[in-house]
KEFIVO-634189 format. One record per residue: x, y, z of N, C-alpha, C, O in turn. Coordinates in Angstrom, 2 decimals, always signed. Example, Ala and Ser with C-alpha at 12.3 -4.5 7.8 and 13.67 -1.06 7.14 Angstrom:
BEGIN
+13.19;-5.69;+7.80;+12.30;-4.50;+7.80;+13.20;-3.30;+7.80;+14.24;-3.32;+8.46
+12.85;-2.25;+7.08;+13.67;-1.06;+7.14;+12.90;+0.03;+7.87;+13.41;+1.14;+8.04
//
This chain:
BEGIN
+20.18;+10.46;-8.02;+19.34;+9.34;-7.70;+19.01;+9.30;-6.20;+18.06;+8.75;-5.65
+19.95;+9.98;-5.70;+19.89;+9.42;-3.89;+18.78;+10.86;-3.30;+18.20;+10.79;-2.21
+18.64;+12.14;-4.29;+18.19;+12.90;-4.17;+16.20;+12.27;-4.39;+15.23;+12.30;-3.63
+16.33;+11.95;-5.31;+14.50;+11.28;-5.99;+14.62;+10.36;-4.82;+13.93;+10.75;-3.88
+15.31;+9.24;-4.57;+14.99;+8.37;-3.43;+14.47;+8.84;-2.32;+13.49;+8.29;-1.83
+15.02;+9.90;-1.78;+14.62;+10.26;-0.57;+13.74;+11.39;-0.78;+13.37;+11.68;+0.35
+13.23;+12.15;-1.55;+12.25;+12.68;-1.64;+10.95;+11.70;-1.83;+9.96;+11.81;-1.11
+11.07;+10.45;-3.16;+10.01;+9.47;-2.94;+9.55;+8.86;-1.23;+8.39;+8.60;-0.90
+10.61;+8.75;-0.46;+10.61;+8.10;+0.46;+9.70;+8.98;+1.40;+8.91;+8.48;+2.20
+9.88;+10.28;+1.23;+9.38;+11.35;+2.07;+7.76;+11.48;+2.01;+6.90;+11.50;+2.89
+7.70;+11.58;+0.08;+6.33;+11.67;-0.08;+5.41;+10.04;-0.08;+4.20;+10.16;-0.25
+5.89;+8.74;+0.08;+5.25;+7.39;+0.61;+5.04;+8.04;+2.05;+3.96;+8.40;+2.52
+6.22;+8.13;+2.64;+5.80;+8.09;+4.58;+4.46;+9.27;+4.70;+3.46;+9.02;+5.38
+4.60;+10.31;+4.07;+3.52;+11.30;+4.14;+2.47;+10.74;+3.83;+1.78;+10.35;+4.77
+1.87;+10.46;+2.16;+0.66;+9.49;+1.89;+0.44;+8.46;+2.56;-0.69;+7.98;+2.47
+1.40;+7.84;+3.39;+0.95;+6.80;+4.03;-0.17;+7.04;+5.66;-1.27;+6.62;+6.00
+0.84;+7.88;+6.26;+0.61;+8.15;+7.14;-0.99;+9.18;+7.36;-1.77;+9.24;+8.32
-1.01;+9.88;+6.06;-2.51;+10.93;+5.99;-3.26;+9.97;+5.61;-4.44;+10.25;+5.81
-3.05;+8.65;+4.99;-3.96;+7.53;+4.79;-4.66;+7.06;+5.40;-5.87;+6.97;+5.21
-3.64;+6.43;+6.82;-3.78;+6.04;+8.07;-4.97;+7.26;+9.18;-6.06;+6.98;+9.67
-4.31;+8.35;+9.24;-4.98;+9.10;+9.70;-6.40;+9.63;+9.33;-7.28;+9.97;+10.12
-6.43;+9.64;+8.15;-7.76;+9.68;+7.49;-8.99;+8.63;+7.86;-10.06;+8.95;+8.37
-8.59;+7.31;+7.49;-8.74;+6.31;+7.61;-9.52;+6.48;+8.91;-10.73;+6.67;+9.02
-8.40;+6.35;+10.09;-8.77;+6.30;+11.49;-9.60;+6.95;+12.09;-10.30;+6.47;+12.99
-9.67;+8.51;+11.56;-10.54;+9.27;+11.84;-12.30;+8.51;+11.40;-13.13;+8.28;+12.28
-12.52;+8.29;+10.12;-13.79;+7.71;+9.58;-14.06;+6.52;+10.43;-15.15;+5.96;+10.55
-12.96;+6.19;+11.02;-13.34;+4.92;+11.95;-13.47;+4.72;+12.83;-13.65;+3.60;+13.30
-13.40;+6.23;+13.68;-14.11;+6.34;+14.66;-15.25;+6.50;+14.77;-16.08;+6.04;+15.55
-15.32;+7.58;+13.47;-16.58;+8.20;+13.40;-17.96;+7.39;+13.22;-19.04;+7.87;+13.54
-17.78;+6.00;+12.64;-18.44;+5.11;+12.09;-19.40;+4.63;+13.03;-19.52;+3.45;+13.39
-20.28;+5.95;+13.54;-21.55;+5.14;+14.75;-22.50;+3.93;+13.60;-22.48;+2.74;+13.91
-23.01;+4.23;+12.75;-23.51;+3.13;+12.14;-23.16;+1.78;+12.33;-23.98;+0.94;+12.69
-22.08;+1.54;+12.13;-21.90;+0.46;+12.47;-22.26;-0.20;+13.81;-22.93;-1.22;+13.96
-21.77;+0.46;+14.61;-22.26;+0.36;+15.99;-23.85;+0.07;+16.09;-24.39;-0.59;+16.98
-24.43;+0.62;+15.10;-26.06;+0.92;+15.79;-26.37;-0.21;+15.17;-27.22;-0.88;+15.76
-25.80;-0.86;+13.74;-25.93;-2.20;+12.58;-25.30;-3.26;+13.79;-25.90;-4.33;+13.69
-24.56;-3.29;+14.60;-23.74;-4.41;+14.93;-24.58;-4.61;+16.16;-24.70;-5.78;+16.52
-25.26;-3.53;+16.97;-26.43;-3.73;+17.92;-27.36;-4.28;+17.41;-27.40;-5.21;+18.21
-28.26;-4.50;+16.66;-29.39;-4.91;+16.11;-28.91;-5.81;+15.52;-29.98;-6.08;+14.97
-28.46;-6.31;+15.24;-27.60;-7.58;+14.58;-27.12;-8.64;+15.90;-27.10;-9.85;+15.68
-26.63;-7.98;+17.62;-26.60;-8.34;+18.30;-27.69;-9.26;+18.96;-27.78;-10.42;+19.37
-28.55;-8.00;+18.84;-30.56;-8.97;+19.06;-31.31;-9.56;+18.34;-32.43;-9.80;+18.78
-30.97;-9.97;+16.99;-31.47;-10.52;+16.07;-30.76;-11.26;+15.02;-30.98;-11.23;+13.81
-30.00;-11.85;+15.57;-27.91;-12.90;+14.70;-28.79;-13.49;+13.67;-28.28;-13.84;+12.60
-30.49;-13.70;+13.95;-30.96;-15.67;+12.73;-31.98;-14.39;+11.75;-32.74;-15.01;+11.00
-32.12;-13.29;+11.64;-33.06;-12.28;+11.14;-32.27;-11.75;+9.88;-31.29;-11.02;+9.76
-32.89;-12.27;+9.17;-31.77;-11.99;+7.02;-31.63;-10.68;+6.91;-30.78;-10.24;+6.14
-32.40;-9.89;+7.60;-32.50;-7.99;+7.22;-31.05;-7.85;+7.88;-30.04;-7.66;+7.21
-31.06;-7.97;+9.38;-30.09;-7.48;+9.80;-28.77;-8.00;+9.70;-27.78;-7.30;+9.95
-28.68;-9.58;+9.22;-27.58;-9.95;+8.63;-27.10;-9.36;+7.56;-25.91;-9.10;+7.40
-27.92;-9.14;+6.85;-27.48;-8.55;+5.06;-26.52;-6.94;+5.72;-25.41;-6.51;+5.41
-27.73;-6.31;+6.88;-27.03;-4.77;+6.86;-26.06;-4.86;+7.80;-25.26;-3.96;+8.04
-26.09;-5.77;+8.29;-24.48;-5.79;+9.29;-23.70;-6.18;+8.24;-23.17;-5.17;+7.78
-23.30;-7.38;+7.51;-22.26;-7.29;+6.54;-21.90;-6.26;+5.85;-20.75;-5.85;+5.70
-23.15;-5.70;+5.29;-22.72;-4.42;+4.49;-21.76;-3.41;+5.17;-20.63;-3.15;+4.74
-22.44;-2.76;+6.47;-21.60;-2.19;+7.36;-20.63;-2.83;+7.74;-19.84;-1.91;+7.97
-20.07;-3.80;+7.98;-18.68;-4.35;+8.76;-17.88;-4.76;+7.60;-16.93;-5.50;+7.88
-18.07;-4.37;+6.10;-17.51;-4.42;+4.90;-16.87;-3.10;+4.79;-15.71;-2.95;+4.42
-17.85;-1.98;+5.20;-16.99;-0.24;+5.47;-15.77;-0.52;+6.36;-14.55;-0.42;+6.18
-16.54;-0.90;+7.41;-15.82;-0.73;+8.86;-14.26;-1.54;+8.84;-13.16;-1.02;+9.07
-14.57;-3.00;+8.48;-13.45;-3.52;+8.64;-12.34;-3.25;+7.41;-11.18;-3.66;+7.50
-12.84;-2.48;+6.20;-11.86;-1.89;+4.82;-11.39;-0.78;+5.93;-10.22;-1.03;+6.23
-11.80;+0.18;+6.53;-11.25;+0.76;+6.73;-9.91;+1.17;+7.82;-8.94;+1.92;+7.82
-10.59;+0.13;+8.75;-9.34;-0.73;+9.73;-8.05;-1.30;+9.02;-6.89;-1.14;+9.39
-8.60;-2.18;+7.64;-7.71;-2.30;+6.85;-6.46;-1.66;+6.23;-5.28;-1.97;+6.11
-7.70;-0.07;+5.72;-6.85;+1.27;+5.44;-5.86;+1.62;+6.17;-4.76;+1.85;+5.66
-6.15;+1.76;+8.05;-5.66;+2.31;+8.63;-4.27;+1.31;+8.80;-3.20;+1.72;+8.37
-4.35;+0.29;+9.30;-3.00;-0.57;+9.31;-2.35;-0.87;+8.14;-1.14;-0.95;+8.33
-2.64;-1.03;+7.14;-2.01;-0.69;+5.36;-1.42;+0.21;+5.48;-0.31;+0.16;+4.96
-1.77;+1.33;+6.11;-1.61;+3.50;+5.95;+0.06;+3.15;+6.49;+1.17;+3.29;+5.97
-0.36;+2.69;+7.62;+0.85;+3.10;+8.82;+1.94;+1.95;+8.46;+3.06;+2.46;+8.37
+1.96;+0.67;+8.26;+2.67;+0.13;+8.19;+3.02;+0.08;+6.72;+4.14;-0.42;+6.66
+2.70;+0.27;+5.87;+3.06;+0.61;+4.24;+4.07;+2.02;+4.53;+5.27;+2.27;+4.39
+2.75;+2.83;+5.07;+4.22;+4.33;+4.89;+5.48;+4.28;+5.60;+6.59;+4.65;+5.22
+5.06;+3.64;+6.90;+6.16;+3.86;+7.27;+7.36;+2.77;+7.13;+8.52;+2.97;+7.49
+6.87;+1.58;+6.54;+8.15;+0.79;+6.11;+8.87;+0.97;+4.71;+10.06;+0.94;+4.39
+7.58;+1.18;+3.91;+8.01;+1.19;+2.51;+8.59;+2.95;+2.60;+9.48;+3.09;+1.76
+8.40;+3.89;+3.16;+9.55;+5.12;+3.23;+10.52;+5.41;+3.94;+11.05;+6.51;+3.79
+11.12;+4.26;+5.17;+11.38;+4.09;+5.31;+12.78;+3.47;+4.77;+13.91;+3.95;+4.94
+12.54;+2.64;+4.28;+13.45;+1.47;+3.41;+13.88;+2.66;+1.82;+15.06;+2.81;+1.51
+12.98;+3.20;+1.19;+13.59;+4.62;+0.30;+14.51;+5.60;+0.93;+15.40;+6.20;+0.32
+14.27;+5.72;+2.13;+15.05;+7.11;+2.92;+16.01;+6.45;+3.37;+17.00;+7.16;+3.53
+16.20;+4.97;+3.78;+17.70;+4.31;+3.91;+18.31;+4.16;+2.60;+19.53;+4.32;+2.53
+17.64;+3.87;+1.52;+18.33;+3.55;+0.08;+19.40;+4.68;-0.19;+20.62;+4.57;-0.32
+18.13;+6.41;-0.26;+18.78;+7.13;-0.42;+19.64;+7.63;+0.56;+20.36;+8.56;+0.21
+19.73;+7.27;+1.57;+21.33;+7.72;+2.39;+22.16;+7.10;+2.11;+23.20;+7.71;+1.87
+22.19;+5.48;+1.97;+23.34;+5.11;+0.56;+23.67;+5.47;-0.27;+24.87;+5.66;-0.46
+22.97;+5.66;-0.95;+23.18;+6.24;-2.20;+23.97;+7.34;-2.07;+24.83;+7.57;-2.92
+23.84;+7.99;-1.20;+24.54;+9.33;-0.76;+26.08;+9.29;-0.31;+26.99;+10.12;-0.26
+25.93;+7.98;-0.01;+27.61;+7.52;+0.63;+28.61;+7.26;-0.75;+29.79;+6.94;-0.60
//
């Protein structure tokens, strides 16, 4: 058991963390938004650019989401498995 624990624990911190990193990467990359959140800057009362800024800051901010979910999921929730299984081990 203490063996599956800490292998689960291994493969959460991994998925978590390539989550995060994944994540972060697309969220840099995300000039759109930028160019949606400019034109949205010069035009806040204009329905076009409201509709396409939400749309975009619906990517943008899921994926910010992703990224702090990624890191703090993997690394607590494999965390807390990889302590189980060193008990377990005792």
């Amino acid at each position: 058991m203490a063996t599956f624990l800490r292998g689960l624990g291994v493969l959460v911190l991994v998925l978590g963390l390539a989550t995060a990193a994944v994540a972060g990467w697309l969220l840099v990359g995300d000039a759109h938004f930028q160019e949606v959140a400019a034109a949205y800057g010069r035009h806040p009362e204009h329905a076009l650019f409201q509709a396409e800024y939400w749309a975009a800051a619906l990517r943008h901010y899921g994926l910010l989401a992703a990224l702090v979910a990624g890191l703090l999921g993997g690394l607590s929730l494999g965390g807390i498995l990889l302590a189980l299984g060193q008990l377990l081990r005792r």
